[in-house]
N, C-alpha and C positions, 0 to 999 in steps of 0.2 A: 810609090803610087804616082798615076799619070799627071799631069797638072788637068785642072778644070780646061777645058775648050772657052774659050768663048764666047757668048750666046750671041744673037740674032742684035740684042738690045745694045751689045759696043760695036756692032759691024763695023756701023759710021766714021767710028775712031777711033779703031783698033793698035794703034801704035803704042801708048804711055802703057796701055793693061799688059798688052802681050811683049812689052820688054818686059815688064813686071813677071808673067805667067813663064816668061822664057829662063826666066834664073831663079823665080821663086817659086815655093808650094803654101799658102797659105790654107790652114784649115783651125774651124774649131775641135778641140779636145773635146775626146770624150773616151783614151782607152786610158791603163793605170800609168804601161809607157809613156802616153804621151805625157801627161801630169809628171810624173819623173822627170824626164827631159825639162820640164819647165822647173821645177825644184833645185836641181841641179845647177841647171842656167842659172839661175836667183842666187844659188848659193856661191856659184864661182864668180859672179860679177859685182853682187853687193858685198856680200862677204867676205872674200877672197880678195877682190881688186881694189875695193875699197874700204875694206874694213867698220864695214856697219855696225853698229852695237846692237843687233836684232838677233833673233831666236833662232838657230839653226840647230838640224838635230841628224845626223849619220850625212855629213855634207849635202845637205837637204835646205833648202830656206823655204818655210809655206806658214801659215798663221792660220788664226780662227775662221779668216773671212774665205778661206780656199774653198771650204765644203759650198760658198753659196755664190760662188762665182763661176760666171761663163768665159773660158778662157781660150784666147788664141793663141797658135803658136806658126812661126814662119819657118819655115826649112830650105837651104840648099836646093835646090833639085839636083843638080850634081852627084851629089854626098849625103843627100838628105841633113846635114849638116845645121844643128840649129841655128837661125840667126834673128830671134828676138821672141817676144812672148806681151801679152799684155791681158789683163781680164777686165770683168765688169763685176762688180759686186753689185748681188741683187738682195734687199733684206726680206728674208722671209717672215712671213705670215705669223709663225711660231713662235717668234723673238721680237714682239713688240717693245720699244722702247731699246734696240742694239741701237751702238753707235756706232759710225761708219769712220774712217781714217779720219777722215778731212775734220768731222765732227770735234775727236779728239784729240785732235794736234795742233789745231787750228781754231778752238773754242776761242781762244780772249782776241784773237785778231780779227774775227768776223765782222762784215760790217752787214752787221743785222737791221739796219735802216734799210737795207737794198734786198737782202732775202736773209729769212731766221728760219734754220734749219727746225728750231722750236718750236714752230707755227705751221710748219708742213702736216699736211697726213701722214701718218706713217703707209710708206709702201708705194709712197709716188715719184719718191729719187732714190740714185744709186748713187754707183760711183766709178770709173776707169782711174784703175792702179796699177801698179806693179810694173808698167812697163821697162823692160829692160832690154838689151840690146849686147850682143857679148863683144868682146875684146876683137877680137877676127875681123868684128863690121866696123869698126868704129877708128879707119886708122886715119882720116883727114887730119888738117890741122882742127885741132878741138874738142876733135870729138870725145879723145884717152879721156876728156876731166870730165865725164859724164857718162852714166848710165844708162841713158834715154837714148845719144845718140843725136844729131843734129842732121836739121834740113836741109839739103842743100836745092841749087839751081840745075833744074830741069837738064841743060845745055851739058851741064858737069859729063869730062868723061875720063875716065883713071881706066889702068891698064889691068889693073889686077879684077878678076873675072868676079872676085867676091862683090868688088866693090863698084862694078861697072853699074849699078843702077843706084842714083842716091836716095831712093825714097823707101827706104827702111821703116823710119818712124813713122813716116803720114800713112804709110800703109798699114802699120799696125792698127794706129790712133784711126784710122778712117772704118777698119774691120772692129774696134770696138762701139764705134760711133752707130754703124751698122745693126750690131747687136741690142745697143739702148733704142733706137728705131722700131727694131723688131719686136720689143717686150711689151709698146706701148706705155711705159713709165711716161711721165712730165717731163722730170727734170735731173739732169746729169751733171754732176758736179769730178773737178779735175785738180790735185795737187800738181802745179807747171809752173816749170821757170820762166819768166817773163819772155827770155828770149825765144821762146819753141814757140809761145802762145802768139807773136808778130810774125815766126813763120808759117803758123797754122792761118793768120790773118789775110798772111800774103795769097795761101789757096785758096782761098774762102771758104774758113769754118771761121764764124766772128764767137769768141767767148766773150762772158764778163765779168772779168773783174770782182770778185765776192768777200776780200779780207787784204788786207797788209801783206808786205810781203817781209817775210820771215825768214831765218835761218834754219831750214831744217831738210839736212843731208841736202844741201845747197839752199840758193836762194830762191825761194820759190813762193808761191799765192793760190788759193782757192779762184777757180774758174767755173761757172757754170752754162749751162746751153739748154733752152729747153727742145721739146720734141719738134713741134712748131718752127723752132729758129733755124733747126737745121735742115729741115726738111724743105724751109726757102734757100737757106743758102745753099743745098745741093741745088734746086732749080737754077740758080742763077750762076754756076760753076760754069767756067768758059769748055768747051765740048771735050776736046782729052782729059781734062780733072773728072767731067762729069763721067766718064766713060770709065774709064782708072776707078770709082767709085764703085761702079754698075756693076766692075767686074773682082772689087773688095767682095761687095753684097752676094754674089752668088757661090762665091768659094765658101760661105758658109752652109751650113745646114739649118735651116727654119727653126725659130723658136720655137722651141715646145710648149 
């Protein structure tokens, strides 16, 4: 598939998107391949590389929450070659009273002075999970002790054509950010390690803060953002982030 053009709305400043557009294809899933492809991923990276204690099945990794997530996945353009995946858990209608990752894994660490997932409406938060990031992308210093993948600095430039653009993850994290935008939910909560949440801070997405930070498959904390917060802080994104954003949002396809 061709990459997305793009539109009218990044003309201004077109540089950050279309290095991005120029090595990436970002799109949301929606055939049974592409969901494979993201199983697979999940399975060789948590799994495999780092020996998760989770549930995999014909080297496959996907859980309960797959059927009600909207999921993206980053490809190669080259090779079409995966190079990351990330969804949005959305809780349906039908399952009043599920509980979401962060819910429970992260129940006794909440600081529920600050927001009590207990006291929300059901159906007014989700959640962005799963992101992962394979072996291929992740060869900086640092990156091998993570799954996620780390941000680096704009200027960064390496030889190897996989890795000539370093914004793997925020591109991911910015197309799921997208997606909660798009559904109209409130409020979006995030399992991150402290360190990604200071580089997500450095582009301007501000998160906050919602639990301890914990041991679990690293060290990491509940983050949340409502719809409102982010929708200023894209306003306030200095013009290449803003544009790199403009041109995440369109390579999707519209909420349904």
């Amino acid at each position: 598939m061709d990459r997305a053009p793009l539109s009218r709305q990044q003309s201004s400043s077109p540089a950050l998107a279309q290095l991005f557009a120029d090595y990436f294809l970002l799109q949301q899933v929606c055939t049974p391949d592409q969901y494979d492809e993201i199983y697979k991923m999940r399975y060789q990276t948590y799994c495999e590389e780092f020996g998760y204690d989770i549930y995999h099945h014909k080297l496959r990794e996907r859980d309960e929450y797959d059927r009600f997530s909207l999921q993206c996945l980053l490809s190669l353009q080259a090779t079409q070659q995966a190079a990351g995946s990330i969804r949005l858990i959305i809780p349906p209608s039908h399952k009043r009273g599920m509980l979401l990752p962060f819910e429970r894994n992260y129940s006794k660490a909440f600081y529920r002075n600050l927001i009590n997932p207990d006291t929300l409406p059901y159906g007014c938060y989700c959640e962005i999970s799963r992101m992962v990031v394979p072996k291929a992308f992740r060869q900086r210093h640092g990156e091998q002790l993570t799954p996620r993948g780390v941000i680096n600095d704009l200027s960064t430039e390496v030889s190897d054509q996989q890795r000539r653009f370093p914004f793997i993850t925020v591109g991911l994290y910015l197309a799921a950010l997208s997606l909660f935008i798009q559904s109209q939910l409130s409020i979006v909560f995030l399992a991150m390690e402290p360190k990604l949440v200071r580089r997500l801070d450095q582009f301007g997405i501000y998160l906050t803060q919602a639990s301890e930070v914990i041991d679990h498959h690293g060290q990491r904390a509940i983050y949340f953002a409502t719809r409102d917060s982010l929708l200023m802080d894209i306003s306030h994104f200095r013009e290449d982030y803003r544009g790199f954003y403009y041109f995440i949002n369109d390579c999707l396809r519209t909420y349904p």
